[in-house]
MMTF fields as JSON, N, C-alpha, C and O atoms, coordinates in Angstrom:
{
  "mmtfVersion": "1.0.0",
  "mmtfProducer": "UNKNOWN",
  "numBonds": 287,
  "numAtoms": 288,
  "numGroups": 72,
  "numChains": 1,
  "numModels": 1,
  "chainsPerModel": [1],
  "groupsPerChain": [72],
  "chainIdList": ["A"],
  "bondAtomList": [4, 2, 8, 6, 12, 10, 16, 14, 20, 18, 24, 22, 28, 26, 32, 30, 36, 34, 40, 38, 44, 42, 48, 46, 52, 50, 56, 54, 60, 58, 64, 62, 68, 66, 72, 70, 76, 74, 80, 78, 84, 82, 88, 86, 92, 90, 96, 94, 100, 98, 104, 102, 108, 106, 112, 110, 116, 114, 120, 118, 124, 122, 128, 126, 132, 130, 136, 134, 140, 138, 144, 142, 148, 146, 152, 150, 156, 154, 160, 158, 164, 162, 168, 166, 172, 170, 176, 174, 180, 178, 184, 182, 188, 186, 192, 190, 196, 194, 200, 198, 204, 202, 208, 206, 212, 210, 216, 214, 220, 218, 224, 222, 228, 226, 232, 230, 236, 234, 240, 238, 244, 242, 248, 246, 252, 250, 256, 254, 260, 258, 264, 262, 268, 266, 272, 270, 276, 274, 280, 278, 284, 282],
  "bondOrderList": [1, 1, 1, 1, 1, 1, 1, 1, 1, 1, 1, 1, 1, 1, 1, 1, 1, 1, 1, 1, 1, 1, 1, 1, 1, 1, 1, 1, 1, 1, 1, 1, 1, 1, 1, 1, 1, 1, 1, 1, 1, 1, 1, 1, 1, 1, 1, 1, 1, 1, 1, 1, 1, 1, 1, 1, 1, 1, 1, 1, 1, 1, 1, 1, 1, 1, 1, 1, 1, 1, 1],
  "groupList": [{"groupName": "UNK", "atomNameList": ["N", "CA", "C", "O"], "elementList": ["N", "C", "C", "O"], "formalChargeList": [0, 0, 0, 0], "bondAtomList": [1, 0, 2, 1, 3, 2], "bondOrderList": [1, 1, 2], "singleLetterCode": "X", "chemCompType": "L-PEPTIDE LINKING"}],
  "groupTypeList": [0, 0, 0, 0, 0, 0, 0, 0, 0, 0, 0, 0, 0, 0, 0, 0, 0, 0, 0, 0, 0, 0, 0, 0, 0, 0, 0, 0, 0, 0, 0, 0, 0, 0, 0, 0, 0, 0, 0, 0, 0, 0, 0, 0, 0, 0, 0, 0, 0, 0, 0, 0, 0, 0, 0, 0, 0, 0, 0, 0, 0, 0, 0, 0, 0, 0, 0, 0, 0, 0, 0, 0],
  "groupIdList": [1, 2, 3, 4, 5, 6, 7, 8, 9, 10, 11, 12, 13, 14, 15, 16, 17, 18, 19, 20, 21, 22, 23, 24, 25, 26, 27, 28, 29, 30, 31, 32, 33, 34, 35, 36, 37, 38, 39, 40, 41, 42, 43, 44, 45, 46, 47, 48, 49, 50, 51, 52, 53, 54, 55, 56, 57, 58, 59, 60, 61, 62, 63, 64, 65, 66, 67, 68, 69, 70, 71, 72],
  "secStructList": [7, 7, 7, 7, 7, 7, 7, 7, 7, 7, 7, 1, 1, 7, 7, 7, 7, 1, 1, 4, 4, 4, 6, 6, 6, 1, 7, 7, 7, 7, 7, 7, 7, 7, 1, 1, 7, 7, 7, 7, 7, 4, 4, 4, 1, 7, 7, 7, 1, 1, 1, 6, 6, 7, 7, 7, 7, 7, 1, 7, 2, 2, 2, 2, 2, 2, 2, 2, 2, 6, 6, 7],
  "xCoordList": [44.24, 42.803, 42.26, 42.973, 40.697, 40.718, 39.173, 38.324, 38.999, 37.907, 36.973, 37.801, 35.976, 35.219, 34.246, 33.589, 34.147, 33.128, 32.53, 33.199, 30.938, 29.721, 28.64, 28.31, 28.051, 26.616, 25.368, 25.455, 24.258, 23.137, 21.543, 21.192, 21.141, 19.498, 19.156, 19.754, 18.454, 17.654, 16.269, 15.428, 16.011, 14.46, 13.777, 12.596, 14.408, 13.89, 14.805, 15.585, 14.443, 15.42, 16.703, 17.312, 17.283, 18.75, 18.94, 18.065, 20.432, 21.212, 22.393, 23.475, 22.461, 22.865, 24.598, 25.159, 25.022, 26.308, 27.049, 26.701, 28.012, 28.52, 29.986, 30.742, 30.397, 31.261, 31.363, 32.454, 30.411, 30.04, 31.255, 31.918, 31.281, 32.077, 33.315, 34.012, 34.188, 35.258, 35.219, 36.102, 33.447, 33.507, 32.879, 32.848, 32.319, 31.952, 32.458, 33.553, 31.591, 32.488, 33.442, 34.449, 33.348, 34.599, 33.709, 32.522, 34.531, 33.912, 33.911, 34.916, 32.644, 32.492, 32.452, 32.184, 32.516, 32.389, 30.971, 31.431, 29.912, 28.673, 28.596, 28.299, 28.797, 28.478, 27.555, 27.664, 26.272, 25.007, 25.432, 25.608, 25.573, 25.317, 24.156, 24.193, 23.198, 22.509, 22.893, 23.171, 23.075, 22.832, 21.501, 21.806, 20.769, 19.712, 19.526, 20.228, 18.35, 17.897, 17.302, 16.925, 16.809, 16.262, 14.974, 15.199, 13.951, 12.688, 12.045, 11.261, 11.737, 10.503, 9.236, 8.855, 8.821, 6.854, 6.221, 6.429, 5.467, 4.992, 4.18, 4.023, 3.133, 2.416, 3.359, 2.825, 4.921, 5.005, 5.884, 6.673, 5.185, 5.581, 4.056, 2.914, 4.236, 3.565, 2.861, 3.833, 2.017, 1.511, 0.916, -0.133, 1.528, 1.276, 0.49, 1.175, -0.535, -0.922, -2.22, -2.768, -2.74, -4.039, -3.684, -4.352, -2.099, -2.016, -1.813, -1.92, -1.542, -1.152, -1.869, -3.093, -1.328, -2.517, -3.028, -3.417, -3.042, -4.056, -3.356, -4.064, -2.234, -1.533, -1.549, -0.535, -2.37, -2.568, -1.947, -2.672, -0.687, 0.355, 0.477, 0.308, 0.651, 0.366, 1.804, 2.115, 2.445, 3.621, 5.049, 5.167, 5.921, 7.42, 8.453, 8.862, 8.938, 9.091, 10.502, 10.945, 11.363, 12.484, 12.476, 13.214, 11.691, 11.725, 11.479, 11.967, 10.56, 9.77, 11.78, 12.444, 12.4, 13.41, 14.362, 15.041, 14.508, 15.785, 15.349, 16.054, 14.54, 13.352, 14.088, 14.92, 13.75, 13.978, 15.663, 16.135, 16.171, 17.935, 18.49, 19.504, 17.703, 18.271, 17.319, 17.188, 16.866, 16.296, 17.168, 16.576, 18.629, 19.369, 20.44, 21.405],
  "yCoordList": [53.301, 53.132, 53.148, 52.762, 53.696, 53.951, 52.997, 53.155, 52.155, 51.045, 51.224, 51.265, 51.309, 50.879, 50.068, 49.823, 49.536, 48.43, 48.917, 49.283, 48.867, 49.104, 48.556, 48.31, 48.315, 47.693, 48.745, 49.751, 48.323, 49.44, 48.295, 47.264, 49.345, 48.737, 49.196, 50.215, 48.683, 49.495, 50.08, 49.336, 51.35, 51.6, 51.954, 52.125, 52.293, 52.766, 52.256, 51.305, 53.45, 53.315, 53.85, 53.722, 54.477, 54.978, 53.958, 53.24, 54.005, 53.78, 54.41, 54.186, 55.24, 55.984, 55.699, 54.784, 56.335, 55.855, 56.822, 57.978, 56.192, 56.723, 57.689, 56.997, 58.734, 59.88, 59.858, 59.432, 60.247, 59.842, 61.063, 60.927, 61.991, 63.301, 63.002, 63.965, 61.51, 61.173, 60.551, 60.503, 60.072, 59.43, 60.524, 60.211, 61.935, 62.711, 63.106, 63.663, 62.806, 63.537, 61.974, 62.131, 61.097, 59.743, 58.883, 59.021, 57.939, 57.311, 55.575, 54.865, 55.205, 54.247, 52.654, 52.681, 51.642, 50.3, 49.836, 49.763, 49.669, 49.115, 47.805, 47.407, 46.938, 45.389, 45.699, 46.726, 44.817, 44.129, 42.72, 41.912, 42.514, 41.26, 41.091, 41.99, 40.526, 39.872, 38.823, 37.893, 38.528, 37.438, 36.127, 35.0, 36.409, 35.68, 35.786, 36.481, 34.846, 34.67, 35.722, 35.972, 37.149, 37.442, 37.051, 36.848, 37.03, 36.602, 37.073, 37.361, 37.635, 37.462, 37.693, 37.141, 38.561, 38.706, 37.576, 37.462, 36.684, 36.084, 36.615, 35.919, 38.239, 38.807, 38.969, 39.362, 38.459, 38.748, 37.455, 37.546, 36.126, 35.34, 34.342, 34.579, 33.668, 33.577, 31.776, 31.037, 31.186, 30.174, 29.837, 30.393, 28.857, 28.131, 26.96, 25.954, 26.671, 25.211, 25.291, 24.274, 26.488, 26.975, 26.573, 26.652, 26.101, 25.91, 24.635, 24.2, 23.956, 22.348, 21.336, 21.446, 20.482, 20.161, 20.565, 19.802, 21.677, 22.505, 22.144, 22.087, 21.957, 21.687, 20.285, 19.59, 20.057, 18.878, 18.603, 18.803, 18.134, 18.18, 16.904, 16.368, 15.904, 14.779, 14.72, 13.785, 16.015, 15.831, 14.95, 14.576, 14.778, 13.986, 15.204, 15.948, 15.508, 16.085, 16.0, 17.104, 14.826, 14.847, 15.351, 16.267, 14.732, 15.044, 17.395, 18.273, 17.265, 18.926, 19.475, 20.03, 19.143, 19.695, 19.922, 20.947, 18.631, 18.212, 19.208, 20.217, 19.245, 20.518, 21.649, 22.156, 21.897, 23.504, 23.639, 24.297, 22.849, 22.849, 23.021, 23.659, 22.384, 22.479, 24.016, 24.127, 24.832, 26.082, 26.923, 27.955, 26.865, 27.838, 27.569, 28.306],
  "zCoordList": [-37.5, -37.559, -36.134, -35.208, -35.883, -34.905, -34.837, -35.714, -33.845, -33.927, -32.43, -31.52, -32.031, -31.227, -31.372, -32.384, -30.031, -30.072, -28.736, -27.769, -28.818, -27.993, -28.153, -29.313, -27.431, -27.08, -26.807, -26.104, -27.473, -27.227, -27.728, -28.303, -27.056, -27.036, -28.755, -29.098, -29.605, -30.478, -30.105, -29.6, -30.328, -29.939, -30.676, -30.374, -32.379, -33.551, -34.398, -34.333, -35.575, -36.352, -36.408, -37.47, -35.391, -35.194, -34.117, -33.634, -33.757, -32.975, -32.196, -32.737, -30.908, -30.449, -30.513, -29.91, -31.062, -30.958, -29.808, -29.565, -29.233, -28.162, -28.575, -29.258, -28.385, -28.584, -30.014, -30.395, -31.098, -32.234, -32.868, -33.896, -32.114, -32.968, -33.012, -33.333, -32.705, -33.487, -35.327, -36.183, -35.338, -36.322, -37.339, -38.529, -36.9, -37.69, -39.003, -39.091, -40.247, -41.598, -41.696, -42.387, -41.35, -42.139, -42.789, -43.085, -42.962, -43.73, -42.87, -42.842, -42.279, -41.368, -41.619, -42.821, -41.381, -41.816, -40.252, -39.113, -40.396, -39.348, -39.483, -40.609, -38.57, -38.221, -37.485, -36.815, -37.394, -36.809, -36.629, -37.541, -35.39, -34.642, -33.975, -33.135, -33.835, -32.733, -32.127, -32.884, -30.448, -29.981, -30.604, -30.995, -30.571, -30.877, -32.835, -33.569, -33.275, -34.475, -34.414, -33.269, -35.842, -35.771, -37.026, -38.219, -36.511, -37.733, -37.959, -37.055, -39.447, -40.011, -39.073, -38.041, -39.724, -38.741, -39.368, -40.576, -38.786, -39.79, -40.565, -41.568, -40.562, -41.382, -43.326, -44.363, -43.111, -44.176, -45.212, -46.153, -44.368, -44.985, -45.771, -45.379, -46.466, -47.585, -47.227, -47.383, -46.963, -46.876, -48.076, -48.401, -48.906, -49.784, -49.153, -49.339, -48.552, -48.618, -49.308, -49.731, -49.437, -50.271, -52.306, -53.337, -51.898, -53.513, -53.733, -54.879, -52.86, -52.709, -53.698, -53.766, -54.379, -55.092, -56.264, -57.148, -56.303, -57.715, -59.198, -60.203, -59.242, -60.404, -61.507, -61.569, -62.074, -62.714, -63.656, -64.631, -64.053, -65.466, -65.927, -64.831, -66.74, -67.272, -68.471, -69.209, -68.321, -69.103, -68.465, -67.299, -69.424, -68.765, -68.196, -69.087, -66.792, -66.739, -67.444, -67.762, -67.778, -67.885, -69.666, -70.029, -70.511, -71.656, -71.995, -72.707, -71.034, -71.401, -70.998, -71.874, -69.526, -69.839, -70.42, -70.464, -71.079, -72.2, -73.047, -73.003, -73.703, -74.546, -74.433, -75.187, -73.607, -72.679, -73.296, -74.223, -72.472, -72.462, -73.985, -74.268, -74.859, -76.596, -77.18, -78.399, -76.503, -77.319, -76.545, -76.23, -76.015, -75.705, -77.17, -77.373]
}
């Protein structure tokens, strides 16, 4: 088996691989490491505090589940 390991910037969506025409036509295994966390934009995470609150239920919750659990 023949393995390299390299380091590269990303600047899109490829990644330049270095003397790639050994790996041409096989069949490859790709690990992604980052040093660092990578996150989330926050444009695509979801703020619930606009819902906080709104839910008014007056039922048991333990009974509604026992419920639930005997209609399987």
């Amino acid at each position: 088996m023949y393995a390299m390991e390299f380091e590269t910037d990303v600047r899109g969506q490829y990644i330049k691989i270095p003397d790639y025409q050994k790996f041409k036509f096989k069949h490859v295994k790709v690990v992604l490491m980052a040093k660092e966390t990578v996150e989330e934009p926050e444009a695509k995470r979801y703020n619930f505090d606009d819902l906080a609150g709104k839910l008014n239920w007056n039922g048991n919750a333990v009974s509604i589940q026992r419920k639930m659990r005997n209609e399987w």
